[in-house]
matplotlib code that plots the C-alpha trace (Angstrom):
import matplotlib.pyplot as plt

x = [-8.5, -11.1, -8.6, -6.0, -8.1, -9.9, -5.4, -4.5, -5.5, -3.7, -0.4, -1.0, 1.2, 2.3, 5.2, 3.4, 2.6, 6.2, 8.4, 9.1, 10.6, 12.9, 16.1, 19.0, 22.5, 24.8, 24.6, 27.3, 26.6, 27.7, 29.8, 29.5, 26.7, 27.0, 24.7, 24.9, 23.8, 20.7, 20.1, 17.9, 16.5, 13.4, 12.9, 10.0, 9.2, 10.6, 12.5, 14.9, 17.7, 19.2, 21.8, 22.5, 24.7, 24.1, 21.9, 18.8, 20.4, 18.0, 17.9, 19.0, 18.6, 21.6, 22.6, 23.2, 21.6, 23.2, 21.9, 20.4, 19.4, 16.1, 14.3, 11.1, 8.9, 6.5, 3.4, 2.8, 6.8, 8.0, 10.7, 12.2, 15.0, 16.5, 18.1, 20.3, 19.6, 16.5, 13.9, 12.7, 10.8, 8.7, 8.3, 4.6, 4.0, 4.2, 6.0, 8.5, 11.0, 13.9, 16.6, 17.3, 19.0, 19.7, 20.7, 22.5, 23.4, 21.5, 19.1, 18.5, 16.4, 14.9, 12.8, 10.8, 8.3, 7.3, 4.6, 2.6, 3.0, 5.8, 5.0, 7.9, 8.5, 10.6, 12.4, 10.8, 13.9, 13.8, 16.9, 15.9, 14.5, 13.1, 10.7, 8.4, 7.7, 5.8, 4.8, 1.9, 2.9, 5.6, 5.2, 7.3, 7.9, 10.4, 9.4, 6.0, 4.6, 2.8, 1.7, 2.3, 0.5, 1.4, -0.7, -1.5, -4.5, -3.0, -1.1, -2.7, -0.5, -2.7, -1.3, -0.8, 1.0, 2.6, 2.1, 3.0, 3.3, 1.8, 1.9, 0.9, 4.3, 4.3, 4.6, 2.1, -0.1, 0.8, -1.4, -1.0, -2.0, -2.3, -3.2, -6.3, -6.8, -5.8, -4.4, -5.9, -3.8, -5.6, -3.6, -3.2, -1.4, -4.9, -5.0, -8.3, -7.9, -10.7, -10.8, -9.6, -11.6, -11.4, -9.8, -7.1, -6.5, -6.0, -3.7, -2.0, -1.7, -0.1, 2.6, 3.6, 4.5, 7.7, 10.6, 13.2, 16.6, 19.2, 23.0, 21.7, 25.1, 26.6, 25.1, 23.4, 20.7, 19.5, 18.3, 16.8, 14.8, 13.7, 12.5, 10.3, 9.2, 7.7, 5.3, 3.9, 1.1, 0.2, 0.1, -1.9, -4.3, -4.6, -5.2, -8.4, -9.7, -9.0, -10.9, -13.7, -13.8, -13.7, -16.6, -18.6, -18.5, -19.4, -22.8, -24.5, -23.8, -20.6, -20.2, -21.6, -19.3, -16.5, -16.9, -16.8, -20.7, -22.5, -25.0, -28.4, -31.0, -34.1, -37.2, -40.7, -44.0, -45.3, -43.0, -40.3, -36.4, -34.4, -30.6, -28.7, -27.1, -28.8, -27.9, -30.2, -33.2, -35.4, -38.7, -40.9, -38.5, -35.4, -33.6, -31.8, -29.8, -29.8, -26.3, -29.2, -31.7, -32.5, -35.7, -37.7, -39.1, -41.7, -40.2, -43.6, -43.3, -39.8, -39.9, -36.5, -32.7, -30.0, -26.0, -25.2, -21.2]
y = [9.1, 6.5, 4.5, 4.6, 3.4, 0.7, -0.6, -0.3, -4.2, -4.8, -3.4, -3.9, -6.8, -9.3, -11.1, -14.5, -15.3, -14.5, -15.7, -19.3, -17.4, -15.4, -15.7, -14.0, -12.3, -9.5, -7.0, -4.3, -2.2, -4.7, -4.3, -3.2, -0.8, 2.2, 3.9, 7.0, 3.8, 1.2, -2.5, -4.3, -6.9, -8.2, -8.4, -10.3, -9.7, -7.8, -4.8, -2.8, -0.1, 3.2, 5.3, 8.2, 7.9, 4.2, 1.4, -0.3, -3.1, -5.8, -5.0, -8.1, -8.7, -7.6, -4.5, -0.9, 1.4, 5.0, 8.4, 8.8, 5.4, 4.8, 2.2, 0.7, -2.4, -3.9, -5.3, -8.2, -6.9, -5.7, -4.8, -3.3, -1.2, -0.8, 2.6, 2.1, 3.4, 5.2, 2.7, 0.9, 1.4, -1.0, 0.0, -1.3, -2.5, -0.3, 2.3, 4.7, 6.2, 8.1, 8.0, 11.5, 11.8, 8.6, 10.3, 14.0, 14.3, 18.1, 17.2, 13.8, 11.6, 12.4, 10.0, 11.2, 8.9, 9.5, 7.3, 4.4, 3.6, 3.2, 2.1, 3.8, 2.3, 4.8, 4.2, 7.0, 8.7, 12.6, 13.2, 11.6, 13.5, 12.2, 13.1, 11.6, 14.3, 13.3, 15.9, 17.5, 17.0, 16.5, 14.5, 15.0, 12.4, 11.8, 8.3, 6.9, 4.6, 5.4, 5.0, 7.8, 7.4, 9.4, 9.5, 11.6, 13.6, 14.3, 12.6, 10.5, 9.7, 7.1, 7.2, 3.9, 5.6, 8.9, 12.3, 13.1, 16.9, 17.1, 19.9, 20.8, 21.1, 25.1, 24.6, 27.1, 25.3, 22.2, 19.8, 17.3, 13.5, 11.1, 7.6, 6.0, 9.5, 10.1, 13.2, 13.5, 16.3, 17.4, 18.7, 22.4, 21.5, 21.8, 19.5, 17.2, 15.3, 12.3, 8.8, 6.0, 3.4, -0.3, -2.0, 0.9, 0.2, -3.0, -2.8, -0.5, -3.7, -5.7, -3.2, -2.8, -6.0, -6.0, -6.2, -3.5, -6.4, -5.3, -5.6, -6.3, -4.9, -8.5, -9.6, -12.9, -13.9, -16.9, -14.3, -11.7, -14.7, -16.2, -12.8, -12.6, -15.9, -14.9, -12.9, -14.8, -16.8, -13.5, -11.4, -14.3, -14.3, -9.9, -10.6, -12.7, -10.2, -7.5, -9.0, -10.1, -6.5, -4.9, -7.3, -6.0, -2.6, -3.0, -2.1, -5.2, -5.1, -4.1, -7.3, -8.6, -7.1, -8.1, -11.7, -10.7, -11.1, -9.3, -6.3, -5.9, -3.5, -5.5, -2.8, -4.5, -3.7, -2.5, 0.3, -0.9, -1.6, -3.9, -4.7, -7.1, -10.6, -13.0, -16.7, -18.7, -18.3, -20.8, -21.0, -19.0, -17.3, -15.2, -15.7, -12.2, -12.0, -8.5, -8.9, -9.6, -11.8, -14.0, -13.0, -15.3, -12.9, -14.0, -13.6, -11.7, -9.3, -7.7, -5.4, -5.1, -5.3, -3.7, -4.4, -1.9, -1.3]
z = [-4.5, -4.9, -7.1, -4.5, -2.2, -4.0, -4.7, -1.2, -0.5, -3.7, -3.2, 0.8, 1.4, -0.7, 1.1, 2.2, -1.7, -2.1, 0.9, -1.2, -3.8, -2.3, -3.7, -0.9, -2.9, -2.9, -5.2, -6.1, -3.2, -0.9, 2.2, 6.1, 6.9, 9.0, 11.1, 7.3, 5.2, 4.5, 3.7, 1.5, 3.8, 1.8, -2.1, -4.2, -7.4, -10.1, -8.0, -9.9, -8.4, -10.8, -9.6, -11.7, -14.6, -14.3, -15.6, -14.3, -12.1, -10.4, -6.5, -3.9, -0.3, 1.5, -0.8, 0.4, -0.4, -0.8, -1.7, -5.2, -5.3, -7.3, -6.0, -8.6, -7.9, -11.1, -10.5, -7.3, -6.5, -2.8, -0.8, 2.3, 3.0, 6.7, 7.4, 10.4, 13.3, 11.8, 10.7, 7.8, 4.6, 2.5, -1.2, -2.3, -5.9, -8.6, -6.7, -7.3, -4.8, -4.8, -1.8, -2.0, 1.6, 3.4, 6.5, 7.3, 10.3, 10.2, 7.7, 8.6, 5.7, 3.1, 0.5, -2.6, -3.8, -7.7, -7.6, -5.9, -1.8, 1.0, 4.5, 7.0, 10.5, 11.9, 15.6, 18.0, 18.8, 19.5, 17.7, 14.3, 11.2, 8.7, 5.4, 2.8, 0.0, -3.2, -5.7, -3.3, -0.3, 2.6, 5.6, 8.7, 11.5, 14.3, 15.4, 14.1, 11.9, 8.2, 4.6, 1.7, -1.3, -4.4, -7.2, -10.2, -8.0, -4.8, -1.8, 1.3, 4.2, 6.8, 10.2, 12.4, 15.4, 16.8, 15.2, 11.4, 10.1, 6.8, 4.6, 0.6, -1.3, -0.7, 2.7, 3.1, 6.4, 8.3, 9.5, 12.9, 11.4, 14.4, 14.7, 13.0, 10.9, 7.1, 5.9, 2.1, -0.4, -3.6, -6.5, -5.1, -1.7, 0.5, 3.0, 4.4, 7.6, 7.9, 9.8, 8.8, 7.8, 9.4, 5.8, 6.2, 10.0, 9.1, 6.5, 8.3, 11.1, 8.5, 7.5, 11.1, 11.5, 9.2, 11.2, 12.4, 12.5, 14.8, 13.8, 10.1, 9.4, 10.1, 6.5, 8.4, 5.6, 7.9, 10.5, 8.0, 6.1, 9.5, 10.5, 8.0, 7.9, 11.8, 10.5, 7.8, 9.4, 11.2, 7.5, 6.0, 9.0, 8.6, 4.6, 5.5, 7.5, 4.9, 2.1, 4.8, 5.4, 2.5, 1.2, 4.2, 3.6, -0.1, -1.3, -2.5, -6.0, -5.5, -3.5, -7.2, -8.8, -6.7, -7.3, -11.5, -11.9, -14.7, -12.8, -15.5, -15.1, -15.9, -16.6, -15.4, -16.5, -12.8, -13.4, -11.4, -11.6, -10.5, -10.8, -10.0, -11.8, -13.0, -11.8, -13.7, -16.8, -17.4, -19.9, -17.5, -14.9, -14.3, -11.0, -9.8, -6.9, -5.6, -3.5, -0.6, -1.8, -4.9, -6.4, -8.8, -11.7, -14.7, -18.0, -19.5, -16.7, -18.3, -20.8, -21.4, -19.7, -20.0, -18.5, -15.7, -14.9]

ax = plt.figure().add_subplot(projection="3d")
ax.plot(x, y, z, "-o")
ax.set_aspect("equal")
plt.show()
């Protein structure tokens, strides 16, 4: 889970670096959308749509999406797909998710994701169902905001808002996930609930702000591009604060390590050890900066050094 954490500013949101390349078509899906459909509203990057039977077709803003649709995003690629009358969903990088069930009128909708993240934004409405499964888990909501994360370990689901019924795949025990708390599923189904950290509340912040566009249906690709261009000062704004964070809560040779500098062990002949990356060696001295401090160190007093990952 540490990986999936460590990715989460990664695949957390992309669109500013990607709003001048946005390039707004129709794809073959194309036509009015009805409160049983969904519209691509936002794509960047390499996004690619597979309907079964059929090839792998690259996805466009403004194509509808039906049930069976597999949705897959590469590396630095987003997009977002608006189910009518029911919310929105936005397919991080190097994700995988299968539209199942776009809506049932007694089943509601149902999404699989296969791998990577999805951020739903889901209109609180009593009469809606709708359901994230991935391969250990299945999360349950009626009008809330969220994050599933799928990956080869387990599940997460981190909660911005409203209530979210998590359960392992057997549907054995179901948890209550609320705001600001995680719901983390291991490989057997068991279920941890723990806080969210500040970097996660805040990239939660940044998801939320994707829009919910009413009467999408009318195809107007000035209003969904100006939509999104809203919000891009205020993502760009929520990414500096993420890395600020993140680089805050590091240890202080992770902080090292986070700017790409070498950590050494150096052995000295007190008996001590010290790590840290060297900045500068001269004839006499070796300068080591701890992540807190740069110490000055005499060459005779190291024994020996060794590189630390």
């Amino acid at each position: 889970m540490e990986k999936t954490k460590n990715n989460l500013s990664v695949f957390v949101i992309l669109i500013f670096v990607f709003l001048s390349a946005v390039t707004v078509s129709c794809g073959d899906n194309k036509g009015k959308i009805t409160s049983t459909e969904a519209v691509v509203t936002f794509v960047a990057g390499d996004v690619k749509v597979t309907y079964p039977g059929k090839s792998k077709a690259a996805l466009h803003v403004n194509d509808v999406i039906v049930d069976g649709a597999v949705i897959e995003t590469g590396s630095k690629s987003v997009a977002t797909v608006q189910i009518n009358k029911i919310g929105l969903v936005r397919v991080a990088e190097n994700s995988v998710l299968n539209a199942s069930q776009i809506f049932s009128p007694d089943k509601g909708t149902s999404l699989n994701l296969e791998s990577g993240a999805v951020f739903s934004k889901i209109i609180k409405n009593k009469d809606i169902k709708y359901r994230v499964t991935t391969k250990t888990l299945v999360a349950s909501v009626r009008g809330t905001e969220f994050l599933t994360v799928a990956s080869d370990k387990g599940g997460k689901i981190l909660v911005r808002n409203g209530v979210v019924a998590v359960s392992g795949s057997d549907l054995k025990k179901e948890e209550k996930i609320t705001a600001d708390t995680n719901a983390l599923v291991d490989e057997a189904g068991s279920v941890k609930v723990v806080k969210q950290t500040r970097v996660e509340n805040l990239v939660l912040e940044k998801y939320s702000l994707q829009p919910y566009i009413e009467n999408v249906e009318k195809g107007d690709n000035s209003k969904i591009n100006e939509k999104f261009r809203e919000i891009e000062p205020k993502e760009i704004e929520l990414q500096k604060k993420i890395e600020k964070t993140e680089m805050m809560e590091l240890s202080p040779l992770d902080r090292l390590r986070k700017m790409g500098k070498p950590i050494v062990k150096l052995f000295v002949r007190d008996g001590s050890q010290l790590m840290g990356n060297i900045e500068k060696t001269t004839d006499k001295e070796i300068f080591l900066n701890t992540g807190e401090s740069v110490i000055t160190i005499p060459k005779g007093d190291i024994k020996r050094r060794i590189p630390v990952k």
